[in-house]
N, CA and C atoms as a LAMMPS dump frame, in Angstrom:
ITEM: TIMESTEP
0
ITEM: NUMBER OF ATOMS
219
ITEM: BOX BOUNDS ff ff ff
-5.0000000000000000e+02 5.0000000000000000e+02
-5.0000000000000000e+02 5.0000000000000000e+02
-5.0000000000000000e+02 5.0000000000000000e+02
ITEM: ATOMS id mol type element x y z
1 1 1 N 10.241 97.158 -253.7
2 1 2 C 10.695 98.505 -253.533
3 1 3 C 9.869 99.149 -252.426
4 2 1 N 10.67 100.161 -251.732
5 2 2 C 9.532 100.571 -250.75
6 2 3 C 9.589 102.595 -250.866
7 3 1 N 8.787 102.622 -250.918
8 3 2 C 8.342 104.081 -250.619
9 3 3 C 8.387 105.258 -249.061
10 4 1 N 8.962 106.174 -249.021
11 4 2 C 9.16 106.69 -247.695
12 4 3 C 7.738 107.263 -247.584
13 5 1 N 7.459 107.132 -246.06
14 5 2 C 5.683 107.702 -246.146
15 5 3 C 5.901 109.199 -245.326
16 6 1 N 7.07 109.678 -245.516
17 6 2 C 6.844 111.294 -245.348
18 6 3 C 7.656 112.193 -246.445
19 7 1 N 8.685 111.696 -247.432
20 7 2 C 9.23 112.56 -248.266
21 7 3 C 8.617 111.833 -249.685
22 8 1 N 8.459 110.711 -249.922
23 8 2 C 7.9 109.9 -250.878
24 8 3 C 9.312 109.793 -251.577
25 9 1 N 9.844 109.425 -251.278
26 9 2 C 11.074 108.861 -252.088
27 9 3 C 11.155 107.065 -252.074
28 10 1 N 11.735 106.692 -253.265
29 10 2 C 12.023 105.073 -253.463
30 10 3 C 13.548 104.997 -252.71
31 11 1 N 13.145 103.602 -251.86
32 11 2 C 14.355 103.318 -251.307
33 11 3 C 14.193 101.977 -251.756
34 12 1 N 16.084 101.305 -251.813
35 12 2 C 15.469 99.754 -251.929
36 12 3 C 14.964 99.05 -250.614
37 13 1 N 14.539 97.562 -250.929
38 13 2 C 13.502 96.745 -249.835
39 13 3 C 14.799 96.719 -249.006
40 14 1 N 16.202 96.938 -249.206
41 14 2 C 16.746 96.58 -248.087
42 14 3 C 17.345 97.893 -246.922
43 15 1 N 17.019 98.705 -247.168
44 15 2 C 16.988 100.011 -246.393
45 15 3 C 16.22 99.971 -245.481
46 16 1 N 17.274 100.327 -244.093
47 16 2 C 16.26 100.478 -242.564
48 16 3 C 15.857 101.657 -242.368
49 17 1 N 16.216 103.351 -242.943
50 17 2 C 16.109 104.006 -243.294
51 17 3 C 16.101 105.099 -244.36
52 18 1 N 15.559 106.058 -244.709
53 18 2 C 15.296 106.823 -245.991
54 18 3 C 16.449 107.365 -246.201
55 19 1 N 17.05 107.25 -247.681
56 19 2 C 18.235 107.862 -247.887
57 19 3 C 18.373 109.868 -247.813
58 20 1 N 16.765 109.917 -248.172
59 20 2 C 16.904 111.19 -248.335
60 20 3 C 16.401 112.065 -247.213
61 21 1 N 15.276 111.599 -245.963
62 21 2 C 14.732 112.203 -244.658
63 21 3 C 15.614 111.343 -243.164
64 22 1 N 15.656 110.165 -243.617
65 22 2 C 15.866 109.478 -242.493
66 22 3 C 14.722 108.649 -241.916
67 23 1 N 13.462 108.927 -242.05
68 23 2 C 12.645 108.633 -241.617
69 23 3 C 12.561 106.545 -241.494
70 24 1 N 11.878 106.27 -240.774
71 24 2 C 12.141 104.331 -240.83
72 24 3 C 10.817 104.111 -240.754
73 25 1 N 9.604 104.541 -241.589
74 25 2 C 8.518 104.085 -242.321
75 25 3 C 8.151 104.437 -243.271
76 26 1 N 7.934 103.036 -244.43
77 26 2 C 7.903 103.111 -245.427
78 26 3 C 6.493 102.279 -245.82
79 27 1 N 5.94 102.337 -247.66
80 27 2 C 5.188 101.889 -247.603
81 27 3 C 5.769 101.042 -248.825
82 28 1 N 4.966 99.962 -249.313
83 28 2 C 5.663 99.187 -250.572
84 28 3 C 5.425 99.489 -251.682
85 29 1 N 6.145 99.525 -252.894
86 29 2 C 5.741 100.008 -254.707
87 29 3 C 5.482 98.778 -255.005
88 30 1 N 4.599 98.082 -255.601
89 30 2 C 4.644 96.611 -256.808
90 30 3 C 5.377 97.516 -257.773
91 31 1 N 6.095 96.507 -257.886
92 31 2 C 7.225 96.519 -258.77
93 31 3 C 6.787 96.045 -260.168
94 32 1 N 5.476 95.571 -260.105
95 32 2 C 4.768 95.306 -261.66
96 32 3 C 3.807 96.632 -261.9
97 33 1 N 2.706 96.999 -260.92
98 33 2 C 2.201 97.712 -261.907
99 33 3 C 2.385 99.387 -260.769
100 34 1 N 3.483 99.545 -259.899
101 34 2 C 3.18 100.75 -259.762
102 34 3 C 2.509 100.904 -258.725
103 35 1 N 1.398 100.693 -258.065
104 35 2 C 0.99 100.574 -256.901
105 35 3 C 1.512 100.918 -255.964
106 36 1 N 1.249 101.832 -254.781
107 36 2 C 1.72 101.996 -253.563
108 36 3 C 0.509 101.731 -252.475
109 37 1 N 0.832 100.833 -251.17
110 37 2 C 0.315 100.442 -250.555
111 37 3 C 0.77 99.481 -249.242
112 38 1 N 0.167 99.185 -247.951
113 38 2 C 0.727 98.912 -247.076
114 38 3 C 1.057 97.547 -246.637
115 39 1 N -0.225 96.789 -247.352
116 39 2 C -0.365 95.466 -247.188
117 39 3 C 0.905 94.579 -247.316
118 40 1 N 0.944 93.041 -247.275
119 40 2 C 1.942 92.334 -248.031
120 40 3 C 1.83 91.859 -249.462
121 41 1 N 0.281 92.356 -250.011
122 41 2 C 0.402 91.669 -251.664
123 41 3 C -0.248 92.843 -251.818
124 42 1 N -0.163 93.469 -253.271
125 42 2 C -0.313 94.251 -254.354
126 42 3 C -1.789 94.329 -254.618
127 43 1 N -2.457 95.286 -253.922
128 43 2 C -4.343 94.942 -254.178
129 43 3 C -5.069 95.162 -255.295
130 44 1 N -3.899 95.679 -256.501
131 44 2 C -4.235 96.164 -258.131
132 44 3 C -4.491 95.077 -258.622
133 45 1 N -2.751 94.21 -258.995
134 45 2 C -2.442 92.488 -259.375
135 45 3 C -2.028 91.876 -258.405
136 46 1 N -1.937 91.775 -257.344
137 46 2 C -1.412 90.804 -256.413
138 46 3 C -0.113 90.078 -256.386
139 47 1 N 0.958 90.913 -256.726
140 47 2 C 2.138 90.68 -256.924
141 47 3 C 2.423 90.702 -255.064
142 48 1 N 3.066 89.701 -254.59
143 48 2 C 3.641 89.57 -253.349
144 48 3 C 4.436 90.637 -253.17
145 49 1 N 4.694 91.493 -251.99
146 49 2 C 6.003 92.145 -251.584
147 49 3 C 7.535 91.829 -251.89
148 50 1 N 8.426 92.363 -252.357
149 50 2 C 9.717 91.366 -252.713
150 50 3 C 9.807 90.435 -253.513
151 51 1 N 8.545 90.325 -254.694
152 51 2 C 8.834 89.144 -255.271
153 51 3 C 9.281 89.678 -256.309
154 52 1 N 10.334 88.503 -256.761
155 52 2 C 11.462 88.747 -258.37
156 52 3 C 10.641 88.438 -259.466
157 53 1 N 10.772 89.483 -260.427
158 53 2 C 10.252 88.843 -262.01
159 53 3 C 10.802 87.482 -262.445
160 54 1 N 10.122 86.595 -263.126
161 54 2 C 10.606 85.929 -264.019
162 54 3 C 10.93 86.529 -265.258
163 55 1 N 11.814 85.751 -265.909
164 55 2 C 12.296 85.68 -267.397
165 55 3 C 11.341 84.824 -268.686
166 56 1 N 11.015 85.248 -269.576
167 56 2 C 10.221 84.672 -270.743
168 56 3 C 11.984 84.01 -271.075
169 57 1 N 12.039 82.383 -271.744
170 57 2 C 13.255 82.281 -272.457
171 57 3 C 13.231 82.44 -273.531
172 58 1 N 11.907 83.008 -274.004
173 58 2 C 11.886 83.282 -275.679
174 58 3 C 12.397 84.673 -275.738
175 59 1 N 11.58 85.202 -275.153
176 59 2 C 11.95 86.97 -275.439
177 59 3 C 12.478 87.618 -274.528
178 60 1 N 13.078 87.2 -273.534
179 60 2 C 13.65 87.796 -272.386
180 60 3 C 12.861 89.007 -271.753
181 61 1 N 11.466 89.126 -271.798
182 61 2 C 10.909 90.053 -271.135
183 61 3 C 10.511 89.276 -270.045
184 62 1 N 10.47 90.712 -268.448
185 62 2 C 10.305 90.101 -267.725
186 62 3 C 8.807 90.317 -267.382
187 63 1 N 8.333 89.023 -266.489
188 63 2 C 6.862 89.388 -265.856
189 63 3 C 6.566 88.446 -264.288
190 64 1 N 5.57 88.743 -263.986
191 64 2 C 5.512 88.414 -262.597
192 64 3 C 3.754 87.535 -262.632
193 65 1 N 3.704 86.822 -261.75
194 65 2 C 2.58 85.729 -261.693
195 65 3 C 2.078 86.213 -259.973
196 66 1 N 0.369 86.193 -260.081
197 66 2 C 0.213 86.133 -259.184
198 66 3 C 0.449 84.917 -257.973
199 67 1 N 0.534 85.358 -256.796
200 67 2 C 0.707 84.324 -255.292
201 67 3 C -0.42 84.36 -255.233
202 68 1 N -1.35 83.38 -254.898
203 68 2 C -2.695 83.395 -254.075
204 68 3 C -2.208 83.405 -253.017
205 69 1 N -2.806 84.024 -251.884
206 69 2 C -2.942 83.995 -250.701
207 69 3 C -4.145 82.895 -249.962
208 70 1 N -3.306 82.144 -249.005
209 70 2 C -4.45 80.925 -249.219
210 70 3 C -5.954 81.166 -248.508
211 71 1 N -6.186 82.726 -247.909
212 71 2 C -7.777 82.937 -247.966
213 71 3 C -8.155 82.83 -249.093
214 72 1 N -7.747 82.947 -250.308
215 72 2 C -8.088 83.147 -251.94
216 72 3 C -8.409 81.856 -252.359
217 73 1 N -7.815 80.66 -252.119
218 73 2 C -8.262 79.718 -252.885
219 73 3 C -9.447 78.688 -252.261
């Protein structure tokens, strides 16, 4: 999800511009914990930019796994 960095509105990741200013810079939401920030991974949990939840097949809740970034390992 991405965030407009002058009205603060959520647009989706596939918007070239803000639905509600117009403006064409944005910053990114993790979509797990909330976070807003500029980078490409999530500096709270490290959820990648754009990445999809998985599915539990027991309980159908969803959750997300960190990416290392390979300075990390």
């Amino acid at each position: 999800m991405k965030v407009c960095k002058y009205c603060n509105s959520e647009c989706d990741d596939t918007e070239k511009v803000c639905h509600s200013c117009g403006a064409s810079e944005f910053s990114n939401k993790c979509r797990n914990c909330g976070t807003v920030f500029d980078s490409g991974f999530c500096p709270n949990c490290g959820v990648k930019v754009g990445q999809k939840p998985q599915m539990c097949p027991k309980c159908g809740n969803e959750y997300y796994t960190k990416i290392y970034r390979s300075e990390e390992r």
